[in-house]
C-alpha positions as CSV (number, residue, x, y, z in Angstrom):
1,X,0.0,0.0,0.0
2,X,1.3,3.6,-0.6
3,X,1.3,6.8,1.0
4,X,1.9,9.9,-0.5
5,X,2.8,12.9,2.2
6,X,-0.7,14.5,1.3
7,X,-2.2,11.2,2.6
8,X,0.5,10.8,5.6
9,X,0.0,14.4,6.3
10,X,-4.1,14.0,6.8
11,X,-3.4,10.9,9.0
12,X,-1.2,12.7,11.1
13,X,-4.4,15.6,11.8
14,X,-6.7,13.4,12.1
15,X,-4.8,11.5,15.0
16,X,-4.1,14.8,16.3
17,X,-7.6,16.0,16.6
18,X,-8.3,12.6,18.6
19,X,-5.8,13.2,20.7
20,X,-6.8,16.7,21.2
21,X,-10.8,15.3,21.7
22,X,-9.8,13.0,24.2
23,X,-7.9,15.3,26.0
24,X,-10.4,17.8,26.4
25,X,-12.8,15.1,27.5
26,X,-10.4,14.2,29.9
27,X,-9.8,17.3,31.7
28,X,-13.7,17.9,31.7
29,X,-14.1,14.7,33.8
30,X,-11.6,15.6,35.9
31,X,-12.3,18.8,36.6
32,X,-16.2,17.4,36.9
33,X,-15.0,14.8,39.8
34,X,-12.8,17.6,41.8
35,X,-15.5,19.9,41.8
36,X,-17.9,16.8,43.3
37,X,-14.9,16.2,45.4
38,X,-14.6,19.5,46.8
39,X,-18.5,20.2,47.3
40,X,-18.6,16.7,49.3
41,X,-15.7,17.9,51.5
42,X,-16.6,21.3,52.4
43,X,-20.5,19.9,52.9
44,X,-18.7,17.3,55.0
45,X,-16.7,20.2,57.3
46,X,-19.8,22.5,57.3
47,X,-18.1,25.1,54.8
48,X,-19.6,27.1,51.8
49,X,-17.5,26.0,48.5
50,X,-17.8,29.6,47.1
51,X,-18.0,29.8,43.4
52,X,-19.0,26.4,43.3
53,X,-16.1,25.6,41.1
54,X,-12.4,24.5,40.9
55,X,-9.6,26.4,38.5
56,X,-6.8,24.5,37.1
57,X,-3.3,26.1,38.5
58,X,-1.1,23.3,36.9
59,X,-1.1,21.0,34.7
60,X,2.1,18.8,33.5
61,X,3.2,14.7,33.4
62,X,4.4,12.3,36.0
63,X,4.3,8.6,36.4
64,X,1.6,6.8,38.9
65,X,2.6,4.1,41.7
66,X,2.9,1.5,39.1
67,X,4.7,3.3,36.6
68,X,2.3,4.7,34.1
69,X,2.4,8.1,32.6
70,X,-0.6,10.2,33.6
71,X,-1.7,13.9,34.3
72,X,-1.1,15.9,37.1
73,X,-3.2,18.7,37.8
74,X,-3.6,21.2,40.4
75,X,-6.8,22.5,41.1
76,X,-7.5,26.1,43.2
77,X,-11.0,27.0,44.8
78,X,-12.1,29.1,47.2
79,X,-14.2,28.5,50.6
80,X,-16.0,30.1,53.8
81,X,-17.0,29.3,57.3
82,X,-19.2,31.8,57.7
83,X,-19.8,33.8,54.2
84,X,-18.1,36.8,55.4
85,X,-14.7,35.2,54.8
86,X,-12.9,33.6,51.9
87,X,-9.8,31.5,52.2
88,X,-7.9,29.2,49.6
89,X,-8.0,26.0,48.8
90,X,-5.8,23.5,46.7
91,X,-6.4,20.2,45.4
92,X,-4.2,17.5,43.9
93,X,-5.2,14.6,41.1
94,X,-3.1,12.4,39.6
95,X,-5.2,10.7,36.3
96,X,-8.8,10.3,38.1
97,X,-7.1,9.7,41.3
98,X,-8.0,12.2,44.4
99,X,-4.6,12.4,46.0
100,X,-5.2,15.3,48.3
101,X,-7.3,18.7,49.3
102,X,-5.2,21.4,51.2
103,X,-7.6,24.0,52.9
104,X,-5.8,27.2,54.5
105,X,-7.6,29.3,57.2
106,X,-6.5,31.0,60.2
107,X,-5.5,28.1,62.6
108,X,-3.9,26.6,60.1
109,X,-3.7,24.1,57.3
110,X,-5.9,21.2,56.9
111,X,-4.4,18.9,54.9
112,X,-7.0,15.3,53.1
113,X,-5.1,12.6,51.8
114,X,-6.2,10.0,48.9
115,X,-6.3,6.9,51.0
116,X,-5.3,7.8,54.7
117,X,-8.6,8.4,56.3
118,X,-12.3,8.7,56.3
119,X,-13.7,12.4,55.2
120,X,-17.2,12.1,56.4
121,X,-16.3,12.0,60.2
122,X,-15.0,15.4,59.4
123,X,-16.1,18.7,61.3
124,X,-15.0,22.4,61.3
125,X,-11.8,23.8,63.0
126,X,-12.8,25.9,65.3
127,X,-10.7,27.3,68.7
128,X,-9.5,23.7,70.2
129,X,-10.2,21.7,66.6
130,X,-8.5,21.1,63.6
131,X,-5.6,23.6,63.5
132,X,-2.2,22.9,62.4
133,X,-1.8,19.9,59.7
134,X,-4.7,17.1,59.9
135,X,-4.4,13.9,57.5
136,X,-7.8,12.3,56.7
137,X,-9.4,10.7,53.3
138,X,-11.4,11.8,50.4
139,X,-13.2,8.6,49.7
């Protein structure tokens, strides 16, 4: 069978737009199950997830536990304690893996691992709570 580079050339773009669809579709799951993620978690520590939506801060490569190639992004949102207040938040997946949710206030910074701990025994920080670095998990 032959090619000619016209032929080659429209191979090549049409591989390149599946690549591209696929990417986009996989960024829109991810970002899908973050922003569930997140929701769950502040519902779970009696915060307001302002915006109702996560940003992506970073995006690049790095290999799983088993060796695999997959995306690392970070995400950025935003919550409350009491709607009067807005602090930061920062969450970390690896392919469709939750790997963790950092949330910054006053007393500290609460830090939810992947697979460390359970998230829906979680409550707010308040004067003798959660300040300082606390390790639970997101599912």
């Amino acid at each position: 069978m032959y090619f000619d580079l016209s032929s080659l050339l429209a191979l090549f773009a049409l591989m390149a737009l599946a690549a591209g669809a696929w990417f986009w579709n996989d960024s829109l799951q991810a970002r899908e199950r973050m922003t569930a993620t997140c929701t769950r978690i502040c519902g779970d520590m009696h915060l307001q997830f302002l915006d109702e939506t996560v940003s992506l801060a970073r995006l690049r490569l790095t290999r799983t536990a088993g060796g695999w190639l997959a995306w690392r992004r970070t995400y950025n949102f935003e919550f409350s304690e009491s709607g009067s207040d807005r602090w930061k938040g920062h969450a970390l997946l690896t392919g469709q893996q939750v790997e963790s949710v950092q949330l910054e206030n006053p007393q500290g910074v609460t830090i939810l691992s992947g697979d460390r701990a359970s998230a829906h025994n979680m409550r707010p920080w308040d004067a003798a709570g959660l300040g300082g670095e606390n390790q639970r998990r997101l599912h």
